[in-house]
C-alpha positions in Angstrom: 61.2 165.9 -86.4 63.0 164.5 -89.5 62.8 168.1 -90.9 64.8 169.0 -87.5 67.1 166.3 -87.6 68.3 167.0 -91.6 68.5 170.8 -90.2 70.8 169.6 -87.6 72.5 166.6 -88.0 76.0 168.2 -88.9 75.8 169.6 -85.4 74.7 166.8 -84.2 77.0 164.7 -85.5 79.9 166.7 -84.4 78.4 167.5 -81.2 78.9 163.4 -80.2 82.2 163.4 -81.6 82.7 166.4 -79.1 81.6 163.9 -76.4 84.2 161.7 -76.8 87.1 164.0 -77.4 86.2 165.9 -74.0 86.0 162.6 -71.9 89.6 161.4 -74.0 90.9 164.6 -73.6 89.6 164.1 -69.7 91.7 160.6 -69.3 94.5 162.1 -71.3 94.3 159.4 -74.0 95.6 159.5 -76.9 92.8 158.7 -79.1 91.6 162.3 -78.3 93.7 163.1 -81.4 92.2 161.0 -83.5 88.4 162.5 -83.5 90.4 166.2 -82.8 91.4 165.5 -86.6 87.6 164.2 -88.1 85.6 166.8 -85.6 86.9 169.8 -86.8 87.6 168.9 -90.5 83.3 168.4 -90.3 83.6 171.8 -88.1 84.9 173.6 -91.3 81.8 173.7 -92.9 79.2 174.3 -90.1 80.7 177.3 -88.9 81.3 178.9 -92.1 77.1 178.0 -93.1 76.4 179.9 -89.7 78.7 183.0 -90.5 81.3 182.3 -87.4 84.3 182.8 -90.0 87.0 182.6 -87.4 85.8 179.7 -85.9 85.8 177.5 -89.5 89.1 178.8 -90.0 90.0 177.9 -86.6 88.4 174.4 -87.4 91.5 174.1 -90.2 93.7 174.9 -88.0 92.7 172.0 -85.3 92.6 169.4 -88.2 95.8 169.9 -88.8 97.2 170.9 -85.1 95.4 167.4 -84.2 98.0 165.7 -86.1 101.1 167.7 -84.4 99.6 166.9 -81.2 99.2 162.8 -82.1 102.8 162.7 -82.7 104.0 165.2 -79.8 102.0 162.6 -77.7 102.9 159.8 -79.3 106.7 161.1 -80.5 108.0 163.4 -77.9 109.5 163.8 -74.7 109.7 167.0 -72.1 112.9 165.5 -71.4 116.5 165.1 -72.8 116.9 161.6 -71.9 116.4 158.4 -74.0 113.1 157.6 -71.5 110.5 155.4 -73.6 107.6 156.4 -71.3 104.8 158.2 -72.3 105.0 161.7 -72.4 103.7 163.3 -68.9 101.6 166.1 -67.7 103.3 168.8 -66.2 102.6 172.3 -64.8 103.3 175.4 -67.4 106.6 176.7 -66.9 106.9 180.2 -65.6 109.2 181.1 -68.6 106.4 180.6 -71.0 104.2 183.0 -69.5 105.3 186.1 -71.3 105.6 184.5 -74.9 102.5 182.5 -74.5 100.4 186.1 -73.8 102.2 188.2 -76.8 101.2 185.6 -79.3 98.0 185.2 -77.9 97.2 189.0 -78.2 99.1 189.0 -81.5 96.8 185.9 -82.9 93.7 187.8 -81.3 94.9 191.1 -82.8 95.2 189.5 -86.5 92.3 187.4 -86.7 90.3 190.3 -85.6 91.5 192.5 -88.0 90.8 189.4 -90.6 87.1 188.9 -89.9 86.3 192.6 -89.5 87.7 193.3 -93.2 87.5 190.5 -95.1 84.3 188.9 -94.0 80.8 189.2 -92.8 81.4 188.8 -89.0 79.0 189.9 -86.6 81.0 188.9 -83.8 84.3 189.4 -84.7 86.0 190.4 -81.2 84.9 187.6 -79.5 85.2 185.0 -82.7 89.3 186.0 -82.4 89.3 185.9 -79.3 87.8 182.4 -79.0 90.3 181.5 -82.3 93.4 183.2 -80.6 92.5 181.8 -76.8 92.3 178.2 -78.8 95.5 178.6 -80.3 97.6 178.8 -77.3 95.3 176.5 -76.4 95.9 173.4 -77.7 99.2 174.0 -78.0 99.5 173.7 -74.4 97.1 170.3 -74.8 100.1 169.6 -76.9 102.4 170.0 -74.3 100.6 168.5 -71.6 100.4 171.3 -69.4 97.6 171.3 -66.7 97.2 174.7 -67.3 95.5 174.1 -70.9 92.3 173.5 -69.0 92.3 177.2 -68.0 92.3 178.3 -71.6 89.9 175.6 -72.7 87.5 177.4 -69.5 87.7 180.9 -71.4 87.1 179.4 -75.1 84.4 177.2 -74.2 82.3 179.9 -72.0 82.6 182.0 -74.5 81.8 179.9 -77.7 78.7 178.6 -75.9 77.3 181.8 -75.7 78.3 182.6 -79.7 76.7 179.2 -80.6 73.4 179.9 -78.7 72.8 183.5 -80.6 74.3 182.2 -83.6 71.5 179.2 -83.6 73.8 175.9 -83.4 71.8 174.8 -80.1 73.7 171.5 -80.1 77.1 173.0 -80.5 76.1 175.3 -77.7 74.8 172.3 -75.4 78.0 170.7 -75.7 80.4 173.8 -74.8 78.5 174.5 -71.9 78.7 170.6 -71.0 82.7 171.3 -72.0 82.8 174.1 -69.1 81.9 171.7 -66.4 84.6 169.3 -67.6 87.0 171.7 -68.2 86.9 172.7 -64.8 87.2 168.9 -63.6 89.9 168.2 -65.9 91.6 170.9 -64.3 91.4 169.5 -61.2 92.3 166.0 -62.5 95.4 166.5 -64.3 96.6 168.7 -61.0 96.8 165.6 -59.2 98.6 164.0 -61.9 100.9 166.2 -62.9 104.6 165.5 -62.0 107.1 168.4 -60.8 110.0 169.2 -63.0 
């Protein structure tokens, strides 16, 4: 057992962290940020040990796009107005839509391209596609558009599957668990969404 545990406790440990951001992300508090900037800083290196390349570089990128998001949540405002309240959930605007898709299938294009010839991949199409679908992604957490959830569905679904045949069972545990809430969220931050 203590063999398994020193095996496993970096995905473990971040699987737990994982826990809480989900539920956070799930009340749409702010402290979500907070772990989303220690989770995937530990991410870095458990993904790259395991070979999923454009998920560790994906893990730099959420270290850093957990800050942005912090201060879009704690900073900014949808609208032009001098409004001190919070910052609130909103549907993704129609006008979006087109941009959102060409640099999703740009980011999915170039990190494909990036762990088929410069690393060891063995799954890079869905690897990008996880990395590229996360991008847009948590952007749109940024934002506070309901619509994230949707995103989040795709990238988790897949990433479980990647984590089970890529032996991180705890990792894999957790994004199926993230599915399930995913969904819920969805359904949560429906009804709280405001029209604009």
């Amino acid at each position: 057992m203590a063999e398994y545990l020193s095996i496993h406790w970096l995905d473990i440990t971040t699987t737990i962290l994982g826990i809480a951001y989900i539920v956070l992300e799930y009340r749409a508090s702010i402290l979500l940020w907070i772990i989303g900037i220690v989770m995937p800083a530990m991410d870095i290196y458990l993904y790259w040990s395991h070979g999923l390349y454009g998920d560790a570089g994906m893990a730099v990128y959420y270290t850093v796009a957990a800050i942005y998001g912090y201060a879009i949540w704690k900073f900014g405002r949808k609208s032009k107005g001098k409004d001190e309240s919070e910052m609130p959930i909103t549907h993704f605007p129609k006008r979006l839509i087109l941009k959102t898709t060409a640099v999703f299938f740009l980011a999915w294009g170039a990190t494909y391209y990036v762990l088929k010839e410069y690393t060891g991949s063995t799954v890079p199409v869905l690897d990008a596609f996880t990395n590229a679908m996360s991008f847009v992604g948590l952007w749109a957490l940024a934002r506070k558009y309901v619509e994230q959830w949707v995103f989040w569905i795709a990238v988790d679904a897949i990433s479980c599957y990647l984590y089970i045949i890529k032996g991180i069972p705890f990792k894999a545990g957790l994004y199926g668990m993230y599915v399930v809430i995913a969904v819920m969220g969805y359904m949560k931050w429906k009804r709280m969404a405001i029209k604009e």
